[in-house]
C-alpha positions as CSV (number, residue, x, y, z in Angstrom):
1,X,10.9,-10.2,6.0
2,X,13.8,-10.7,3.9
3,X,17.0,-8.5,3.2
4,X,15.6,-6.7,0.4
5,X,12.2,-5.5,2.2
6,X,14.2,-3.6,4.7
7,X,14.1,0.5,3.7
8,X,17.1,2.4,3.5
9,X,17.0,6.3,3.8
10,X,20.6,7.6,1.7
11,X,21.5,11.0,3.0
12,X,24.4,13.1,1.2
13,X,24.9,16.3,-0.6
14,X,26.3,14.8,-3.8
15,X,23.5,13.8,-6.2
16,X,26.2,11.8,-8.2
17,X,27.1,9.9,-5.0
18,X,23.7,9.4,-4.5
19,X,22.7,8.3,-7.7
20,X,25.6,5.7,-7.2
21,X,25.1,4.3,-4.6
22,X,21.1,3.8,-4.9
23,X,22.9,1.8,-8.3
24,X,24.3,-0.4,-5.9
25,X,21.7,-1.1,-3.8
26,X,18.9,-1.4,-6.5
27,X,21.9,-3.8,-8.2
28,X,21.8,-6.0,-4.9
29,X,17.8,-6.4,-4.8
30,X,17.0,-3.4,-2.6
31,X,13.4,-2.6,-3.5
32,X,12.8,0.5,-1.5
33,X,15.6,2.8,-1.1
34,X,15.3,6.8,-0.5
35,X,17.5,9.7,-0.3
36,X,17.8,13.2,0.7
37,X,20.4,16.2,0.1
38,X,21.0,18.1,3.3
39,X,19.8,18.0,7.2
40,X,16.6,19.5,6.5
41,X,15.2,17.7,4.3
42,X,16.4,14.1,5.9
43,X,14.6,14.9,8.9
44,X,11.5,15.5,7.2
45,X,11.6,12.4,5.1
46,X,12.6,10.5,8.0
47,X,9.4,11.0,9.3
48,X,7.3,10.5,6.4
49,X,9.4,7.2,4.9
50,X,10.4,5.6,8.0
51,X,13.4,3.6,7.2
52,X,15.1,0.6,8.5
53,X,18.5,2.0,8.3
54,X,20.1,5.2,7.5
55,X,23.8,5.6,5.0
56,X,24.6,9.1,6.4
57,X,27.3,11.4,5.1
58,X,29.3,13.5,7.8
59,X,29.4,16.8,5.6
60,X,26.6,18.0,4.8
61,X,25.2,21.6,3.6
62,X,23.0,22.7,6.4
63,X,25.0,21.0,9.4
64,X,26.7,17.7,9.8
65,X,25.9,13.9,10.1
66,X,27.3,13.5,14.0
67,X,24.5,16.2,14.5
68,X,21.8,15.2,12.6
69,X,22.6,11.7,14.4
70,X,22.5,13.3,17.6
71,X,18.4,14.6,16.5
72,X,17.6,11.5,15.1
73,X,18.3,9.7,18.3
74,X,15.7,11.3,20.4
75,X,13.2,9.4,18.5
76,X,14.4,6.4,17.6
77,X,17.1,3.8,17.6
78,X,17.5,2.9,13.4
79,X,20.5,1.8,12.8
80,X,23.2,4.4,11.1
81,X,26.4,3.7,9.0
82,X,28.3,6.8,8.7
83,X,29.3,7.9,5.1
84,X,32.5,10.1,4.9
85,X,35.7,11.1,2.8
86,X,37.2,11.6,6.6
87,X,39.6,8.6,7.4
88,X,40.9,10.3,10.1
89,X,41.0,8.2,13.1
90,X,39.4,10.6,15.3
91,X,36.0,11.0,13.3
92,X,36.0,7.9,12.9
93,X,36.0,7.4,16.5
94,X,33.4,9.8,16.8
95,X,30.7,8.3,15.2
96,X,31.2,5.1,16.4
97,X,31.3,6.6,19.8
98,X,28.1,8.3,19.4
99,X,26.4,4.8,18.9
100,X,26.5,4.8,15.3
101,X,26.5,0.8,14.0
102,X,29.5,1.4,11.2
103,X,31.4,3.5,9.7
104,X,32.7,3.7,5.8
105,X,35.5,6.0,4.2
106,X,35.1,7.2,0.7
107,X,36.1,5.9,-1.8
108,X,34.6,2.5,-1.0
109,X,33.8,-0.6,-3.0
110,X,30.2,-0.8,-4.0
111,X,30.7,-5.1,-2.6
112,X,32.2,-3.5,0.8
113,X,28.9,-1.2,1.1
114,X,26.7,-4.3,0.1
115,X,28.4,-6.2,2.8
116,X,28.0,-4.0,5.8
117,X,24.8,-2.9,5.1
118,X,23.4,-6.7,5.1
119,X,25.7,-7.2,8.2
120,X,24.1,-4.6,10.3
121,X,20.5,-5.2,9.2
122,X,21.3,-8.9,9.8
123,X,22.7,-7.9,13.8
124,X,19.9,-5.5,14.4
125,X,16.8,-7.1,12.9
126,X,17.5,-10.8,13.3
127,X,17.8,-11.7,9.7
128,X,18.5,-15.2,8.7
129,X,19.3,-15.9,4.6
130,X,17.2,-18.6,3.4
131,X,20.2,-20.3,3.0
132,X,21.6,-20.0,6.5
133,X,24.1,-17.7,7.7
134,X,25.2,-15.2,5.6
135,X,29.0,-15.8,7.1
136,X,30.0,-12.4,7.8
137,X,32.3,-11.9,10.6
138,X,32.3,-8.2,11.2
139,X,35.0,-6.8,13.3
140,X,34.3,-3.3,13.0
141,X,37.2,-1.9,10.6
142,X,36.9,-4.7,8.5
143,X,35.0,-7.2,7.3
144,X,35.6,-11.2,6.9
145,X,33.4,-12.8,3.8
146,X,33.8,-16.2,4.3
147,X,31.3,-16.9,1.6
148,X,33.7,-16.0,-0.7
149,X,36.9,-15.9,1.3
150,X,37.9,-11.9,1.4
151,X,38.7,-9.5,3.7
152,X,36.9,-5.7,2.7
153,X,39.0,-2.9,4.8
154,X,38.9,1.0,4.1
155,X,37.7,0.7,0.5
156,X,40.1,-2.5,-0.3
157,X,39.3,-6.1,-0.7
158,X,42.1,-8.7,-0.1
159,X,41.8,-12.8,-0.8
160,X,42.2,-14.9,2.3
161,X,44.8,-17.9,1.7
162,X,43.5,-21.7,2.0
163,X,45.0,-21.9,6.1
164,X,44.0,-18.1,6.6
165,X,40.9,-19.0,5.9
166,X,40.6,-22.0,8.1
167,X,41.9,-20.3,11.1
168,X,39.6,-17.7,10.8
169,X,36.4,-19.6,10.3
170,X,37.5,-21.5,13.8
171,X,38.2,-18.8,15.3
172,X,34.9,-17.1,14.4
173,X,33.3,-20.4,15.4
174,X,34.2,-19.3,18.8
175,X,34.3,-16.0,18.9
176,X,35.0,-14.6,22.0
177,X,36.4,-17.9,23.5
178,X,40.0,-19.4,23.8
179,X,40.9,-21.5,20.7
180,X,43.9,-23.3,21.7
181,X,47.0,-24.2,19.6
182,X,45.9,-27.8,19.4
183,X,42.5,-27.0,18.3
184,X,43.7,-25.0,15.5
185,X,46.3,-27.1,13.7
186,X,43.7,-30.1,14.4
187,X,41.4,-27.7,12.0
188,X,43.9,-26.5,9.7
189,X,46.0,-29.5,8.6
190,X,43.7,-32.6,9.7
191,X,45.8,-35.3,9.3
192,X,47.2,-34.3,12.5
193,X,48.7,-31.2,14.5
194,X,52.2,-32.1,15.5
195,X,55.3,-29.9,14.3
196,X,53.0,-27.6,13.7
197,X,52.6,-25.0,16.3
198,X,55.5,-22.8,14.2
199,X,54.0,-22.5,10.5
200,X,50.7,-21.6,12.6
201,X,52.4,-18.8,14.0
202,X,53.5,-17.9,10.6
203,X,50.1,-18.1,9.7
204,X,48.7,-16.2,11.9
205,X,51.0,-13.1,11.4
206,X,49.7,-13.1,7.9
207,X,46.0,-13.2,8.7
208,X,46.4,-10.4,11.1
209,X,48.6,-8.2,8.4
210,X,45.3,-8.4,6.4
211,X,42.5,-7.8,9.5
212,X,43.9,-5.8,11.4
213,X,45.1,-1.8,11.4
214,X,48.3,-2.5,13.1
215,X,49.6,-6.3,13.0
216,X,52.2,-5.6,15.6
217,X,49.5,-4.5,18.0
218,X,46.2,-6.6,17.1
219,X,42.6,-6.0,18.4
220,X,40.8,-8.4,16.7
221,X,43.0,-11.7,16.9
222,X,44.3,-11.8,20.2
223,X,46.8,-14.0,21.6
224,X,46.1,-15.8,24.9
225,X,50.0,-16.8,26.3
226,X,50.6,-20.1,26.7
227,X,46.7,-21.1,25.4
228,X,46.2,-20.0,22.4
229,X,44.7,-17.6,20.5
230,X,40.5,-15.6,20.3
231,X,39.1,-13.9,18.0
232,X,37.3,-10.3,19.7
């Protein structure tokens, strides 16, 4: 089962919004998308449709997403991405607390939504593309193409530099493990790594000005004292 068999359930109050975004998803390849209007009427078509994965706005008219969520958890474990004009850190928070797999602020890009939807169903269901890996590296607020070299965050897409992109693809390589200092300017400049431990640095600042929320206080590209560096 590829990508584009996979059923996704679209709940939100604005049929406009709705209507857009099935665009984008029917765009992509999506063959069987679905959508409902309120609380009421997602829970019943839940049932009856059965989706692989749920795009679910936080305000709705009958209730809200974090407690339709809540509902749809006794039953099953689909896969949810929050939909939501709130950017405020704490909702945010909230529904990725409450086990939710992502979380998208409005206005997004219809690329970013294509991204993170194939990034979850990919984690969740297994997928492989025919082609091999689809080389996504999600790190939760933002999302690394390196299929075509971009960083998505919070509705904006930003073009990694030649080096930035080499540092991240090894450091994505190992995610989770110690990278040293070595290792990295052996895969960023080839011809050798010495002299070059200070333009890395450099470097690196500037990747983590486009990954992460605050580059003074990273989460994602950590640095390991007197190592090197990991990407978490």
């Amino acid at each position: 089962m590829n990508f584009y068999e996979y059923k996704i359930m679209l709940v939100d109050d604005e049929p406009e919004l709705r209507k857009m975004v099935s665009g984008f998803l029917e765009k992509e390849g999506f063959r069987e998308i679905v959508s409902a209007g309120s609380c009421r009427e997602a829970w019943n078509l839940f049932d009856r449709e059965a989706p692989h994965l749920i795009l679910l706005d936080v305000m709705l008219p009958d209730g809200d997403g974090f407690g339709l969520f809540g509902q749809l958890r006794t039953k099953s474990e689909v896969p949810v991405i929050f939909l939501s004009a709130r950017d405020e850190d704490e909702n945010r928070l909230k529904g990725l607390g409450l086990g939710a797999d992502d979380y998208i602020t409005k206005p997004f890009l219809a690329k970013e939504l294509i991204l993170r939807v194939r990034a979850v169903l990919k984690r969740v269901y297994r997928i492989r593309d025919a082609g091999g890996d689809a080389g996504l590296v999600d790190l939760g607020d933002c999302l690394v193409n390196l299929g075509s070299g971009t960083v998505q965050r919070q509705g904006a897409e930003t073009a990694l530099t030649a080096k930035e992109y080499a540092i991240i693809e090894k450091l994505a390589a190992n995610r989770g493990r110690i990278v040293t200092i070595d290792a990295l300017c052996e895969s960023v400049w080839k011809e050798g790594n010495y002299g070059y431990e200070n333009t890395l640095v450099v470097h690196i600042r500037r990747l983590r000005e486009k990954i992460e929320a605050d580059a003074s206080h990273p989460k994602h590209l950590i640095t390991v004292r007197g190592l090197g560096y990991k990407l978490v």
